[in-house]
C-alpha positions in Angstrom: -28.5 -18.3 14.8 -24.7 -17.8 14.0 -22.4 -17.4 16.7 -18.9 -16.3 16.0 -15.6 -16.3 18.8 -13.7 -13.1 18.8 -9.7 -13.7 17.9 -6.7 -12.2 18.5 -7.1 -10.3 14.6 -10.9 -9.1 16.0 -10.1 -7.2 19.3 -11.1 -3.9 19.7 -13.5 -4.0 16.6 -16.9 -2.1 17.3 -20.2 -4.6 17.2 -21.4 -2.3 14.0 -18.5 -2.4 12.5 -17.7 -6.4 12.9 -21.2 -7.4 12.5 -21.1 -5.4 9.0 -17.9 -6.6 7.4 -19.0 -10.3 8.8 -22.6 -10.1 7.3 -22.1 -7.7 4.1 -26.2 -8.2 3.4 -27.6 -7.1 6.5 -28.7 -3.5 5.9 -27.4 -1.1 8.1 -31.1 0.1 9.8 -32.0 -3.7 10.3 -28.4 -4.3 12.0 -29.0 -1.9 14.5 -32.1 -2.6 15.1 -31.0 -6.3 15.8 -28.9 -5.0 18.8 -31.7 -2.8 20.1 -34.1 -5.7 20.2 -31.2 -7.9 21.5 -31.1 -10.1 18.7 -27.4 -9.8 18.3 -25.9 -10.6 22.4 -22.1 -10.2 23.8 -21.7 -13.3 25.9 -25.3 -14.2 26.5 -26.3 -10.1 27.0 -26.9 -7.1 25.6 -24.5 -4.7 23.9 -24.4 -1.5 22.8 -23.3 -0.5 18.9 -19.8 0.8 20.0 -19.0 -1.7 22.2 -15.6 -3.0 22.1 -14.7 -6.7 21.2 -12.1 -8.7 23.2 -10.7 -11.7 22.6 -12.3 -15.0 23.5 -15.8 -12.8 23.7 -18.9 -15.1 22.4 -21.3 -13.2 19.9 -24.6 -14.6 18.6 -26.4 -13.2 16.0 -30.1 -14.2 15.7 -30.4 -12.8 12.1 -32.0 -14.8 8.8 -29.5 -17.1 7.1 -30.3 -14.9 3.6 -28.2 -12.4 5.0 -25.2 -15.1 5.2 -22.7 -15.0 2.3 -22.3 -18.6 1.1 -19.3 -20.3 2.5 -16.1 -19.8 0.3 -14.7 -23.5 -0.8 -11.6 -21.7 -2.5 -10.3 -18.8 -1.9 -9.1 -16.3 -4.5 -6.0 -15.5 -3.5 -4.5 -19.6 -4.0 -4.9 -18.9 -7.4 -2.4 -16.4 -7.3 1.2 -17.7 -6.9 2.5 -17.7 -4.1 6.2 -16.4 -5.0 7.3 -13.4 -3.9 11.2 -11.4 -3.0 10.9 -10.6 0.6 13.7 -7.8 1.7 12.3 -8.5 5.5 9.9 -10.3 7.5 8.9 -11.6 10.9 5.6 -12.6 13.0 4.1 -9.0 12.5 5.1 -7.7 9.0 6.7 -8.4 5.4 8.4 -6.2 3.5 8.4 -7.3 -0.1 9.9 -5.5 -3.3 7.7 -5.7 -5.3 8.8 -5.7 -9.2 7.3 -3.4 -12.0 4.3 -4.7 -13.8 2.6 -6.4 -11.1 -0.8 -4.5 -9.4 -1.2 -4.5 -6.0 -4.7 -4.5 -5.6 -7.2 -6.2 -8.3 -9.0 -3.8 -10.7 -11.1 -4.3 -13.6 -8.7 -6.0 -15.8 -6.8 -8.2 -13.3 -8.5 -10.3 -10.3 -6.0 -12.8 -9.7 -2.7 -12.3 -9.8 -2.2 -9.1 -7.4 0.7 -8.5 -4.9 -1.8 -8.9 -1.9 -2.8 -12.3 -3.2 0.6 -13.6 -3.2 1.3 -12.8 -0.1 -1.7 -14.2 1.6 -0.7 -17.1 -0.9 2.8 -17.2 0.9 1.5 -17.1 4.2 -1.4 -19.8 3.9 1.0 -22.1 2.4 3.6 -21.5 5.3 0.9 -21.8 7.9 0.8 -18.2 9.3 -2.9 -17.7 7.7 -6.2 -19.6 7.3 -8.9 -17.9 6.2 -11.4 -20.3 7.4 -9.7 -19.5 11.0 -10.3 -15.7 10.8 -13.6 -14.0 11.1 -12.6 -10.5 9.1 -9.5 -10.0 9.2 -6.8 -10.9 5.9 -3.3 -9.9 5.7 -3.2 -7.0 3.8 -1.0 -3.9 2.5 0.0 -0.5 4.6 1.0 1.3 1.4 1.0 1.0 -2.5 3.2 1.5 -5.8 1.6 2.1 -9.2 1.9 -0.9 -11.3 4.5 0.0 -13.3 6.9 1.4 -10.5 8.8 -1.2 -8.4 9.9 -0.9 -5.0 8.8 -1.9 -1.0 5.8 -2.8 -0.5 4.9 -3.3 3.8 2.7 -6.3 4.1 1.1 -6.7 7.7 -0.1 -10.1 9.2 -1.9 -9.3 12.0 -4.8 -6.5 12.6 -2.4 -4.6 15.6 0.3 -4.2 13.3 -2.1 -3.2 10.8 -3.3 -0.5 13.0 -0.2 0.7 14.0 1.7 1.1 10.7 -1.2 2.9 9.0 -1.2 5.3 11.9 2.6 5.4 11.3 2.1 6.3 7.7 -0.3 9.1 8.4 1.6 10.2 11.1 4.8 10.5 8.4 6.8 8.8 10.9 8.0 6.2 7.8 10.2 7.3 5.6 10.8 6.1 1.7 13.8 7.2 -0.6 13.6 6.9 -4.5 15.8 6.2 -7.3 15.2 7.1 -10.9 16.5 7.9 -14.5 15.4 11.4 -16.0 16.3 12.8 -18.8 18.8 15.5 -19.5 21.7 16.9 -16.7 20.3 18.5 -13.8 20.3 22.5 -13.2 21.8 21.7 -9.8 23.1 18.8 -7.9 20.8 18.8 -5.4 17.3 20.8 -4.9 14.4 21.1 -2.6 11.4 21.5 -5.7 7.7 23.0 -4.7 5.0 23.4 -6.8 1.5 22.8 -7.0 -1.0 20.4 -8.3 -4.4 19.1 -9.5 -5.3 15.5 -9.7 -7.5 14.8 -13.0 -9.7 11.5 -12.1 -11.2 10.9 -15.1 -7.6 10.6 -16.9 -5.6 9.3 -13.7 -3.1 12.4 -14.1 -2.1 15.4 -12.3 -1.4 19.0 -13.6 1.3 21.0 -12.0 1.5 24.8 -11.5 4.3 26.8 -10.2 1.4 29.0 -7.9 -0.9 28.4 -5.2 -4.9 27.8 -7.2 -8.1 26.9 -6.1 -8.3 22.7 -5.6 -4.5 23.3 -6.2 -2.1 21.0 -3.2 1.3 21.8 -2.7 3.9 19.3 -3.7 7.3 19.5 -2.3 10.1 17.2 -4.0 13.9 16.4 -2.7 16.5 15.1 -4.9 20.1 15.0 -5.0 22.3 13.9 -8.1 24.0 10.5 -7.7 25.6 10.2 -11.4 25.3 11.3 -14.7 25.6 9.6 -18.0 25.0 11.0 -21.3 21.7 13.0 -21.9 20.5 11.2 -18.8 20.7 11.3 -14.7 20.3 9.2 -11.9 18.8 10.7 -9.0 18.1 9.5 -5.2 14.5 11.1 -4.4 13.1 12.0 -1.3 9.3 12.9 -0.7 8.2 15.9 1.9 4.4 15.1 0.4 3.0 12.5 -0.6 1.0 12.9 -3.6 -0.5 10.9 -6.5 2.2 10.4 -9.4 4.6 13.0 -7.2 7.8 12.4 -8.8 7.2 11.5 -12.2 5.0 14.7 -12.7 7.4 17.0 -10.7 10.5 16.0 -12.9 8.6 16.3 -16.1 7.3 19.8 -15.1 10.7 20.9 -14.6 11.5 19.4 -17.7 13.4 16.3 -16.6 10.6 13.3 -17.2 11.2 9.8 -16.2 13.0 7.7 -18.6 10.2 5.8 -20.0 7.6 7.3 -18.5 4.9 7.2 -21.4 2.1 9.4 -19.2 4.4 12.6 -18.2 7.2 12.1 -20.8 7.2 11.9 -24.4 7.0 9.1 -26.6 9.7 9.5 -28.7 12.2 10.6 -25.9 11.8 7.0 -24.7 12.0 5.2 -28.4 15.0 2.6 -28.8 15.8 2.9 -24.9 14.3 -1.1 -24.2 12.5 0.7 -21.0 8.5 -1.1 -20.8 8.2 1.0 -17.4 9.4 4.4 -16.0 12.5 4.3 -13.9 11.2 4.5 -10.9 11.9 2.8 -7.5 11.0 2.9 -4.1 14.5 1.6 -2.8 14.3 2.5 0.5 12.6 2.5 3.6 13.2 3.8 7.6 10.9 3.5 10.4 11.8 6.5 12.3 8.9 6.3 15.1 8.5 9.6 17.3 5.6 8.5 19.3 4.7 4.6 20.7 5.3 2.0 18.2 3.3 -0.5 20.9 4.5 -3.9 19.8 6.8 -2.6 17.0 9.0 -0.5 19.1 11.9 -3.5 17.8 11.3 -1.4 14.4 12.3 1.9 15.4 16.0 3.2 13.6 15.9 0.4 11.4 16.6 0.9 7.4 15.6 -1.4 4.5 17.4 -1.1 1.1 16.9 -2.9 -2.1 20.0 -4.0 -3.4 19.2 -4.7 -6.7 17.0 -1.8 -8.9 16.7 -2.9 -12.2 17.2 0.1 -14.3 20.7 1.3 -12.2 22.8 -1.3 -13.3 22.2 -0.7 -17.0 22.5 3.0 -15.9 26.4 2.2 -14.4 27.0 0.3 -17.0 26.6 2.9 -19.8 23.9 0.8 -21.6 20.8 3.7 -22.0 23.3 7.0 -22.7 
């Protein structure tokens, strides 16, 4: 028997749900099963599979150890460093702006070092997170930003801020401005773009059409001018959709691709410009809530800006005309 108290990071979890992220072996048929024969109890009785957890509830699970993952003696992320450029934090969230190059989540070629392992790093190391404390829950990211793209990246540190921000997000009641370098001067100052577009998953890349299709989403793009140097312009960016590779395939349809943007642009536009990523930023975030923030009402009207973009002080200075 394993028996397992229900924290702060746990409440309002389903008993399906809990029991399944906290014993990854147990098949789905036998786990329900267990609760109808009352071999997984809420404080000494029966529950039902949508029953809600609260804090301080006691749950036992009378289930064969092989179904147990091993205990962890390390944990991934503290191999990560633990370094990170925080624009904003407090008990319930980080903001961190994240720099181009580094991957958010692990994939196939990089398990380690990963934004969200730096900044479960961080907060072990100052005390705000012990893994070996928690039941399921990990601090983890609301949103993400291609590798090669910089920009804010919203961390959360506990499961109701978690819960609220993604809602947030969904509910478009965050909003992100972006600065970037494309090439050439710009038919107008400022523009409200639509088009449409196809996602390609087997080549990570979207095609973009200037009519409605079938499969085809529309893809609206703000921008207004904020200088011009030479064959190139810096633009502030703002996003009515949200859709994979938005910007960088929008400007490049309009013929205007990314400075060194190697997937929508071409090569040889970027040759002998120094640029290893496109210029690209997410420099900007607002929480403009319209409906209950709960616990992160504090949040509401407030605007985060990265000060420092890489690419737009070599862009003031004259140093990529």
């Amino acid at each position: 028997m394993r028996a397992f108290t229900i924290g702060k990071n746990d409440e309002g979890a389903r008993v399906d749900r809990f029991v399944a992220k906290i014993v990854p072996r147990l098949p789905l048929s036998l786990l329900y099963k267990s609760i109808r024969l009352k071999r997984i109890k809420l404080n000494k009785k029966r529950c039902e599979i949508s029953t809600r957890l609260k804090e301080g509830d006691l749950l036992e699970l009378y289930i064969a150890d092989e179904f147990f993952s091993e205990a962890i003696t390390k944990w991934p992320f503290l191999s990560a460093p633990k370094e990170i450029d925080i624009l904003y934090e407090d008990d319930n969230i980080l903001l961190v702006d994240k720099k181009p190059g580094l991957l958010v989540h692990e994939d196939d070629a990089e398990q380690v070092d990963t934004l969200i392992n730096r900044i479960q790093h961080y907060l072990y190391a100052q005390g705000e997170y012990n893994p070996g404390k928690e039941n399921v829950f990990a601090p983890a990211l609301c949103n993400r930003i291609d590798r090669n793209t910089g920009g804010i990246v919203i961390a959360a540190k506990n499961a109701a801020s978690l819960r609220v921000l993604n809602q947030k997000i969904k509910d478009r009641e965050l909003h992100k401005k972006y600065l970037c370098i494309v090439h050439g001067r710009m038919e107008r100052k400022s523009d409200t773009l639509k088009a449409y577009m196809i996602k390609d998953e087997s080549k990570n890349q979207v095609r973009v059409f200037n009519t409605p299709g079938t499969g085809r989403r529309t893809m609206i793009t703000k921008y207004k001018v904020l200088s011009e140097k030479g064959r190139f312009s810096l633009l502030e960016v703002d996003l009515i959709t949200g859709r994979t590779h938005q910007i960088r395939a929008h400007m490049a349809h309009i013929g205007h691709p990314l400075l060194g943007d190697s997937k929508y642009g071409r090569n040889k536009d970027n040759q002998h410009t120094g640029f290893r990523y496109q210029a690209l930023y997410s420099y900007q975030l607002t929480f403009d809530f319209s409906t209950d923030a709960e616990h992160l009402t504090y949040l509401n009207g407030k605007t985060f800006t990265v000060k420092d973009v890489w690419f737009q002080k070599k862009f003031e200075d004259g140093e990529i005309l």
